[in-house]
N, C-alpha and C positions, 0 to 999 in steps of 0.2 A: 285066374282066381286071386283074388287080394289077399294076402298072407301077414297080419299081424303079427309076424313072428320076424319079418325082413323090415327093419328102420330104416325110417329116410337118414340121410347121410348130410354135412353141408355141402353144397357143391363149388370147389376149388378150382382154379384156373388147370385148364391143359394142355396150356398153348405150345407149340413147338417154336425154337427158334426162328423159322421159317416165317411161320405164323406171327409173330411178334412184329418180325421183319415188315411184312406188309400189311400190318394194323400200321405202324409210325407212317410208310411211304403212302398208305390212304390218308390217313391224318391231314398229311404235309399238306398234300396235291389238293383236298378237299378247302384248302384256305385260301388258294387261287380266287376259287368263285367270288370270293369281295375284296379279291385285290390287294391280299397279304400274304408275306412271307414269314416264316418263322426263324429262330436266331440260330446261331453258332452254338449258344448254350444247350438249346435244345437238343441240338445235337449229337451233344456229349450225354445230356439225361438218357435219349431215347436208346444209344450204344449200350449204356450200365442194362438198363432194362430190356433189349436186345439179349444179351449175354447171360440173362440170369441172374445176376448181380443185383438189381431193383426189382420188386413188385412192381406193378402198373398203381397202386395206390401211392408207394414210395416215390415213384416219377413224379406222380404229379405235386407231390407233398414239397419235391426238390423245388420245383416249376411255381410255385405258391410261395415259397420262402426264399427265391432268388429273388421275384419282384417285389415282396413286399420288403426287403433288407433294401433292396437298390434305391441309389437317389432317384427322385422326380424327372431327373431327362430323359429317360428310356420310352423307348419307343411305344407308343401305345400299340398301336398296330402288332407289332411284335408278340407284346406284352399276350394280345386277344391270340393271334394265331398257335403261341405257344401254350397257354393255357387249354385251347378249346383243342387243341390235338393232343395232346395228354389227357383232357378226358374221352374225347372219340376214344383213344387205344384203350383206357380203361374199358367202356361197353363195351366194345368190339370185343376186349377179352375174357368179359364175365358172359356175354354172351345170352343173356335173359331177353324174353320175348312174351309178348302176349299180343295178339292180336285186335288192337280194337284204337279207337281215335286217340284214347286218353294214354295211350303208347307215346304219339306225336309230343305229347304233354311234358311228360318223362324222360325223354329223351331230349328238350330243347330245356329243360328245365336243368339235368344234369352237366350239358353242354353248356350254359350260359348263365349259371347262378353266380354274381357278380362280377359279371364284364357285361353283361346287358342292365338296365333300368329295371330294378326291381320290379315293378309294374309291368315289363316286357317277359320275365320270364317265365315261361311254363305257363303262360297265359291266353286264351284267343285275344287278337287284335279288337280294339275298341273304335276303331277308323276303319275307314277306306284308304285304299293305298292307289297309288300309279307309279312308271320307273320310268325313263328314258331307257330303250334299249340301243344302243350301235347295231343291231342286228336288222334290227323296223328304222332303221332313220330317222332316231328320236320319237316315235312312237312307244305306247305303252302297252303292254297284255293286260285287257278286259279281269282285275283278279273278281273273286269271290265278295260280294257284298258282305260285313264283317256282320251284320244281327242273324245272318244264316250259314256262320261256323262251321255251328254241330249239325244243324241239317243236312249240308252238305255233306260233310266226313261221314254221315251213319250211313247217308245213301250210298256214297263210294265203298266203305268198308262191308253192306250189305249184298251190293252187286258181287266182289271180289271174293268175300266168304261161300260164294255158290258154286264158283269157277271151281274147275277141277282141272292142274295143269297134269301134262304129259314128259316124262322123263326119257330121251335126251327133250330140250322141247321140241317144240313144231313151230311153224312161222306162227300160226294161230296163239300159241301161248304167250310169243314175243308180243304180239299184236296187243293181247290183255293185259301183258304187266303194264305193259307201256300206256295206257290206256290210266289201267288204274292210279301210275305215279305219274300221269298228268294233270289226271283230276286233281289228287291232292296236293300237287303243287299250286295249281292255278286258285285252289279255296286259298292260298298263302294264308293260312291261318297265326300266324305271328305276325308281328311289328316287323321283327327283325328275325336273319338266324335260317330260311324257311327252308336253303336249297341245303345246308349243310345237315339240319335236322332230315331232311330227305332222304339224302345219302345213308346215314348211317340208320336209318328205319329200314331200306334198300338191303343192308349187307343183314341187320339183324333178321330180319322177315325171312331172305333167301337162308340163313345159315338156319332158321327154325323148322324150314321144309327140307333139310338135309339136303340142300342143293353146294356143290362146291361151286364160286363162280372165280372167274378172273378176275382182279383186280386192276389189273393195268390200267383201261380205259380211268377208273376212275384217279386213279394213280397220275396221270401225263394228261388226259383228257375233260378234267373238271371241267373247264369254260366251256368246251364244245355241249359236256350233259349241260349244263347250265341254259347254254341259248338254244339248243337242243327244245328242251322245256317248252321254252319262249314262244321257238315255231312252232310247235305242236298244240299253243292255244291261242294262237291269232288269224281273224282274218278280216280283209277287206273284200269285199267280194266286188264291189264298182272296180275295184283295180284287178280284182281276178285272182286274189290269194284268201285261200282257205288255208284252216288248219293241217299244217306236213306234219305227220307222225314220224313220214321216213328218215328223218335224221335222231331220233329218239327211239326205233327201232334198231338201228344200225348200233346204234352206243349198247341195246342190251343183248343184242345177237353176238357184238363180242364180250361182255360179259358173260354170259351165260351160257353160249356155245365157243368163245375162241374164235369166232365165224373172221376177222380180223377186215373189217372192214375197215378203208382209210376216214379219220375222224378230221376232216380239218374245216378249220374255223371257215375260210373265205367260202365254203360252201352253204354255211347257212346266213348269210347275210340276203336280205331280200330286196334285189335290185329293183325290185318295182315301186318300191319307196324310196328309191336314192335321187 
């Protein structure tokens, strides 16, 4: 019964050291997927903020005012992975969620407001896209035509809103996540940003259904979820390759069960385009 006599409260970080710990080591590991590394300095920010010493606001305050005081040689690269993982650790510890497309929104918009093209951020894509993947042999995954975005995401987000998963899961639930974060990857509804957006819709989503998951794989195994993806929306069927879910179900069996299946890259490489 609703009690207008008990106030909302504002809701304050409650994160455990632990906790902290592997928000920075998701961060890190998530900057792999485009081939970046974060600095030394960062380092040291994410320890203060580790320990208690910084807010996750103050981290990235530190992270925003090292680059903008530093001269023009610094890495860009750097510059982007250190930036956009101080904000991942910020959501990850405010920990807010709402289920629906304009989530995706929010969350690449929070991750990427000035280290992407204005126009890029918190936006759908106004192109079509293709990639070279190492995985396909210079081949691209088939993405989502960019004038049917939202069409997409509401279909996905409406299929998923009916699922009703099972706690511990079952293969069947593995089967569905996996299912649902392939779709929305392959709409790649941004320019730029879409696996990292991903990820951290992934941790917010699971921690909104009180699910604890592992972090590891994402932690050490970024690239693997990354082409992971990849396999799970291509096929050739003259050469006899459909869409393999099975290495994007493995990545969320050890997520979400521990199940510890081995993740390694030379297995999803597809010899039949080599």
């Amino acid at each position: 019964m609703y009690n207008e006599e008990i106030p909302y409260k504002e809701k304050t970080s409650e994160s455990t050291r632990q906790m902290r710990q592997e928000y920075w080591e998701v961060a890190k590991g998530l900057q792999k997927v485009d081939g970046l590394l974060t600095s030394q300095f960062l380092e040291a920010v994410a320890k203060e903020h580790i320990e208690g010493r910084y807010t996750s606001d103050e981290a990235l305050e530190h992270v925003r005012r090292y680059y903008n005081e530093a001269s023009k040689d610094y890495d860009r690269g750097e510059r982007e992975a250190d930036e956009v993982s101080a904000r991942m650790v910020r959501l990850l510890e405010k920990m807010t969620f709402k289920f629906s497309p304009v989530m995706l929104k929010s969350i690449h918009r929070e991750l990427f407001f000035g280290v992407l093209p204005d126009e890029y951020v918190g936006e759908w894509r106004t192109c079509n896209l293709t990639k070279e993947e190492a995985v396909l042999g210079g081949r691209s995954v088939q993405y989502g035509d960019w004038n049917s975005i939202q069409d997409y995401l509401q279909y996905d987000f409406g299929e998923e809103r009916g699922y009703r998963y099972q706690y511990p899961f079952r293969d069947t639930d593995i089967q569905r996540f996996a299912q649902f974060i392939s779709g929305i990857w392959q709409t790649h509804p941004f320019r730029e940003g879409n696996t990292r957006t991903t990820a951290i819709f992934i941790q917010l989503y699971a921690g909104s259904m009180g699910l604890k998951i592992t972090n590891e794989p994402f932690r050490e195994n970024a690239m693997f979820f990354r082409n992971a993806l990849v396999r799970s929306n291509f096929s050739d069927i003259p050469k006899g390759i459909y869409p393999d879910f099975s290495y994007l179900e493995a990545f969320f069996d050890n997520v979400f069960c521990n199940a510890g299946h081995d993740l390694s890259q030379m297995d999803l490489v597809c010899h039949a385009l080599l």
